[in-house]
C-alpha positions in Angstrom: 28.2 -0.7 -15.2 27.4 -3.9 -14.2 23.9 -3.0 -12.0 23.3 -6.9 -10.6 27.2 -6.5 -9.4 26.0 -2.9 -8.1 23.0 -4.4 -6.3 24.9 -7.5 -5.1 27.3 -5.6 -3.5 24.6 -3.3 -1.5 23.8 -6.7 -0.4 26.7 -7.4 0.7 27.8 -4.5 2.6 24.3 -3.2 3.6 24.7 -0.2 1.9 22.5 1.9 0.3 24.5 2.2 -3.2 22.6 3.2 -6.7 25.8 4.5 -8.2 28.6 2.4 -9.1 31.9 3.2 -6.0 34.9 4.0 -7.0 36.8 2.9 -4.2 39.4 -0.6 -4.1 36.7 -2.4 -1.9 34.1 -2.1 -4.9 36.5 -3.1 -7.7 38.0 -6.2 -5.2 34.4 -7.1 -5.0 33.7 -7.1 -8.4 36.6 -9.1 -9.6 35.6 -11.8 -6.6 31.7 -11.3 -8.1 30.4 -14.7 -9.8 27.3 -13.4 -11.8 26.2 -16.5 -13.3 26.1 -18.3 -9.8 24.3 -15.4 -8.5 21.7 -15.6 -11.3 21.3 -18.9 -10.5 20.4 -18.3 -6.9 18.5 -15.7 -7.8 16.6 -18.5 -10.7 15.9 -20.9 -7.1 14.3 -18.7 -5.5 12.0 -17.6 -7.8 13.1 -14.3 -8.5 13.7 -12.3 -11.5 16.4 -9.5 -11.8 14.9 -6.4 -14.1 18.7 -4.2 -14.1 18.0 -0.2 -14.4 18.7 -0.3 -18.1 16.4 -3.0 -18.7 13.8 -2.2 -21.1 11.5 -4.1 -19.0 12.3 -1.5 -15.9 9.2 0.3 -14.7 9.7 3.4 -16.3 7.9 5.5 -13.0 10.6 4.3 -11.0 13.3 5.2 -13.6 12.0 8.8 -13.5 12.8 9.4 -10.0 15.4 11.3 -9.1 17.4 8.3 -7.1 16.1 5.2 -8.5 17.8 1.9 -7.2 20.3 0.1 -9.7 17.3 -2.2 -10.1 14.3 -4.7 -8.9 14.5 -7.8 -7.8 10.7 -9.3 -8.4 8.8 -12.3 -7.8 5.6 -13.5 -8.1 3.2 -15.0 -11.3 2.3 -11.3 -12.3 4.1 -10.2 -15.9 6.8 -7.7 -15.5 4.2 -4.7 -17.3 1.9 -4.7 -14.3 4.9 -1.9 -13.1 4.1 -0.3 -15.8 0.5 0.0 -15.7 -2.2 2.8 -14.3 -1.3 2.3 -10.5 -2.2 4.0 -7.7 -0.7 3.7 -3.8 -2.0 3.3 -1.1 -0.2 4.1 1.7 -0.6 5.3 5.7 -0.1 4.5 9.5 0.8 1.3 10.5 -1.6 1.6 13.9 -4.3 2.4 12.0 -7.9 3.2 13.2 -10.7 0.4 12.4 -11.5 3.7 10.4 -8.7 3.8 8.6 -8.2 0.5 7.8 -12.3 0.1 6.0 -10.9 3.3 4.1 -7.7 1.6 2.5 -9.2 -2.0 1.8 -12.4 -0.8 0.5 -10.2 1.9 -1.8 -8.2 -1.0 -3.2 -11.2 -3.2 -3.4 -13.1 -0.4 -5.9 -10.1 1.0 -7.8 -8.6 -3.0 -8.2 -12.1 -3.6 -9.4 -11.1 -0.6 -12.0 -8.2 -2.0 -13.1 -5.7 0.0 -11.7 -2.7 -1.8 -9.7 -2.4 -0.8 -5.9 0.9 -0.2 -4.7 1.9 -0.5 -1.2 4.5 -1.3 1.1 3.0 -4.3 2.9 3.4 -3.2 6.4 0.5 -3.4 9.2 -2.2 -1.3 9.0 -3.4 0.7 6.0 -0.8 -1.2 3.9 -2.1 -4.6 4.2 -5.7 -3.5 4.1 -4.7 -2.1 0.6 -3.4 -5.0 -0.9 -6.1 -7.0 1.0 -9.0 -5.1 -0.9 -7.7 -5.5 -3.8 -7.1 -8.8 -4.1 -11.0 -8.7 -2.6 -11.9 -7.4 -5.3 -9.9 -9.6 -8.1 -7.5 -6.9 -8.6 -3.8 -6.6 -9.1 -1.2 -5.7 -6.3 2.4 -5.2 -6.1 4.2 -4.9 -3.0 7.3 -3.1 -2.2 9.8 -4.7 0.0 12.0 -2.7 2.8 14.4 -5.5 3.4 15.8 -8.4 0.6 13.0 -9.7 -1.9 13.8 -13.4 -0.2 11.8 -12.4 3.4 8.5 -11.4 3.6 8.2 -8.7 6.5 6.4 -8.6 8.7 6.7 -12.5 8.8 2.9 -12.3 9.9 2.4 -11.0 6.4 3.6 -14.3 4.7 0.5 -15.4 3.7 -0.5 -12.0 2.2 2.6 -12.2 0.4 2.0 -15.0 -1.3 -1.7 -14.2 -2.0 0.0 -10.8 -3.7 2.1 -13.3 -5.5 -0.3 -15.2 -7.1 -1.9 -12.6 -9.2 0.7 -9.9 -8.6 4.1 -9.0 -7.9 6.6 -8.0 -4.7 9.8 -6.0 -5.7 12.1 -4.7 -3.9 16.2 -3.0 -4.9 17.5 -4.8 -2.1 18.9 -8.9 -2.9 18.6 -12.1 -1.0 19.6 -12.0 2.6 19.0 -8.1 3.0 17.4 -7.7 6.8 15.0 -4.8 7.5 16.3 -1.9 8.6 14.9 1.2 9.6 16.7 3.6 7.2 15.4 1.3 4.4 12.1 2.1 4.6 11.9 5.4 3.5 14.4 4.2 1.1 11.6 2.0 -0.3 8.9 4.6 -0.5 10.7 6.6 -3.1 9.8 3.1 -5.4 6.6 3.5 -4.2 5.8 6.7 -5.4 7.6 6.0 -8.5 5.5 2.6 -9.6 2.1 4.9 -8.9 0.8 7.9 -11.0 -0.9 9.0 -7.8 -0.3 8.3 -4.1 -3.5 7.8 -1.2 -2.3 9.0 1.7 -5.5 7.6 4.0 -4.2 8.0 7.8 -0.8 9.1 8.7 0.1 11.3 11.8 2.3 14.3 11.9 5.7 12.6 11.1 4.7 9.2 9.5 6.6 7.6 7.0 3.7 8.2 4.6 3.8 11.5 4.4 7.8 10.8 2.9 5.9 8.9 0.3 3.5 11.6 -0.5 6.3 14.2 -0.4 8.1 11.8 -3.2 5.7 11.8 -5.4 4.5 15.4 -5.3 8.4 16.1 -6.4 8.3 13.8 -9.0 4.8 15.9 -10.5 2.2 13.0 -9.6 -1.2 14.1 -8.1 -1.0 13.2 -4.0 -4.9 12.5 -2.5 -5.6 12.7 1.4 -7.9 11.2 3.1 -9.8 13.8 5.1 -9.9 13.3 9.2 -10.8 14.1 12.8 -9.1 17.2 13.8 -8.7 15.7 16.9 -7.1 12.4 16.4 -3.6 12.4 15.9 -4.2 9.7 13.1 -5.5 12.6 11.2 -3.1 15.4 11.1 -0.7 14.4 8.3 -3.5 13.7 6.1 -5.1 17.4 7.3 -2.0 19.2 7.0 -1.8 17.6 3.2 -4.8 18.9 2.5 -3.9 22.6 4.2 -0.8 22.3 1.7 -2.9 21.7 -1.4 -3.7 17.8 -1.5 -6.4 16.6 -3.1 -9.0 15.4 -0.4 -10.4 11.9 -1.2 -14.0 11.4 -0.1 -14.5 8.5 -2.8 -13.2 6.4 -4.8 -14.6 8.0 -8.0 -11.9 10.6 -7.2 -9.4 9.1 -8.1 -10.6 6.9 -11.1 -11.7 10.3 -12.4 -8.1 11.2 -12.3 -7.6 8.1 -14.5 -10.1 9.1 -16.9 -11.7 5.9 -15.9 -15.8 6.3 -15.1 -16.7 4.5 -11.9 -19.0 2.1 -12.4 -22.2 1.9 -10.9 -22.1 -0.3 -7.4 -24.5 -2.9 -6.4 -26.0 -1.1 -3.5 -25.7 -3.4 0.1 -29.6 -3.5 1.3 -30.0 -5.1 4.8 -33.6 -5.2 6.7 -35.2 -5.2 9.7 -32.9 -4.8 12.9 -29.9 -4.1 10.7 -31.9 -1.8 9.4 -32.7 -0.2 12.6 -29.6 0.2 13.9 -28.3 1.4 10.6 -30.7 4.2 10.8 -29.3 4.9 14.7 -26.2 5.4 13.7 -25.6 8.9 13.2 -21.8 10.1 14.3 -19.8 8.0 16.6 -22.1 5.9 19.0 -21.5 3.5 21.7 -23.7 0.3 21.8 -25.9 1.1 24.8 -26.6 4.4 23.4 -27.6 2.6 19.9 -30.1 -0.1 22.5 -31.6 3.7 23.7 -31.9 5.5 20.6 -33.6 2.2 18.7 -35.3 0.3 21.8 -33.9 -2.8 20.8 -32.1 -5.2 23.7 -28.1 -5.2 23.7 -28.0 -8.6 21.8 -30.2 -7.5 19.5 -28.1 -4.7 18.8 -24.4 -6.6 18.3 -26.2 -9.0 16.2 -26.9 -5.9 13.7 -23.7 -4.1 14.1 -22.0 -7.2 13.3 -23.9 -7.9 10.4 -24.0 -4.2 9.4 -19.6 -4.5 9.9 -19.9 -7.0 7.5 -21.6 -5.4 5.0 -19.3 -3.2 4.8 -21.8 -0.5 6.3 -20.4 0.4 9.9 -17.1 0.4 11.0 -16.1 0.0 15.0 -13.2 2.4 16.9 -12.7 2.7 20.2 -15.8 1.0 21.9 -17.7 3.2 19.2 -19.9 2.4 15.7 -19.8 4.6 13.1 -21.9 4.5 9.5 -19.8 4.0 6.4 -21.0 5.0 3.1 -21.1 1.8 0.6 -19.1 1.9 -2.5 
């Protein structure tokens, strides 16, 4: 089987084909298929072909019970990174401010590990993901809904070249693929299959996540939620993962000890005097006049702190509200 043909010709049709067609309009295409001219757009773009019988083929993804005819990759990162301890990252697109601390400060400690996050690059818990780990001098891969020559969302062009420079984007689909929505769950299934274990951190009750979560559990990897409200909607995949037997994620550590891999100790954030205050105030969800009440500080007073305690990585805002975050 000739798997670049195979791929090619999904491109062509916008199909969804990982087995070779019997049909006349695959063998016409084949016989009309230049491969050497392909390869050489492939060669200009930057992008490097890894076929499904390619020793250089993540072998996650070639475990999966549907795995694509192969990846089209780009980016400076050497072909092994798919093949090294990786964990995803994945959950809701319209994330809370929550969520989103949550997923980059996850890939900022287990990159700082050395595991690869995996994610699909969409808004919200995606992009924080790959975003904390390339905070924290880690590797990322991205994997692409739509052909490996378009970054999507195009908002996400700069983070896909940031990926790109450490890391690597794949995706099975060729140059000149557009995004569709049937190809995204499509794409999670390579998701699951590049990571030993899957972070589900905010998804609601039908999100494409959970699809990812559901993948891997199939495929025998370990599946970690991220624990929630039981009131917010953001929250009740994650909860009902948990109800089914997840593994609930209340730190990093969790999921390096999966790994075998020790956490190391962090350097603890210290702040003083008003930030210190405040910090001190904030117990649960509070707005900021209640915060100018419970510490007798004046409102500017008050932002000043919370916007230095936001950037320490100590309180994260939602809704008009603060809340404390534990530092990692």
């Amino acid at each position: 089987m000739n798997e670049l043909a195979l791929a090619a010709y999904a491109a062509a049709t916008g199909r969804h084909v990982v087995r070779e067609p019997t049909d006349a309009h695959y063998r016409a295409f084949l016989r009309r298929f230049d491969e050497p001219a392909y390869r050489e757009r492939l060669r200009e773009l930057g992008v490097t072909w890894l076929g499904r019988t390619s020793p250089r083929f993540p072998h996650g993804v070639g475990a999966i019970f549907d795995p694509p005819a192969g990846l089209f990759v780009r980016g400076h990162g050497a072909a092994g990174i798919l093949d090294s301890p990786s964990v995803a990252i994945v959950g809701a697109r319209a994330c809370s401010p929550y969520g989103a601390q949550v997923a980059r400060t996850l890939g900022r400690e287990l990159g700082r590990a050395g595991l690869v996050v995996v994610s699909g690059m969409a808004r919200g818990i995606d992009a924080e993901a790959h975003r904390g780990a390339l905070d924290g001098g880690g590797r990322t891969v991205a994997v692409f809904g739509c052909g490996i020559d378009r970054d999507y969302p195009a908002s996400h062009a700069e983070l896909a070249r940031r990926i790109g420079e450490t890391g690597l984007v794949v995706s099975e689909y060729g140059p000149g693929v557009e995004p569709a929505p049937w190809r995204f769950p499509a794409r999670n299934r390579i998701v699951a299959g590049l990571a030993a274990a899957t972070v589900v951190v905010e998804a609601r009750e039908r999100s494409g996540a959970l699809i990812t979560a559901d993948l891997a559990l199939e495929e025998g990897r370990e599946v970690f939620a991220v624990p929630g409200e039981i009131t917010s909607a953001l929250s009740a995949g994650t909860n009902r993962l948990l109800a089914l037997g997840a593994t609930p994620l209340l730190e990093p550590a969790d999921v390096l000890r999966s790994f075998g891999i020790e956490a190391a100790a962090a350097a603890q954030v210290r702040v003083g005097g008003t930030a210190a205050r405040v910090l001190g105030a904030l117990a649960g969800a509070l707005a900021v006049d209640e915060l100018v009440r419970a510490t007798g500080l004046d409102a500017s007073a008050v932002a000043a702190a919370l916007t230095e305690l936001e950037l320490a990585g100590l309180a994260a805002a939602g809704d008009g509200l603060y809340r404390r975050v534990a530092a990692r």
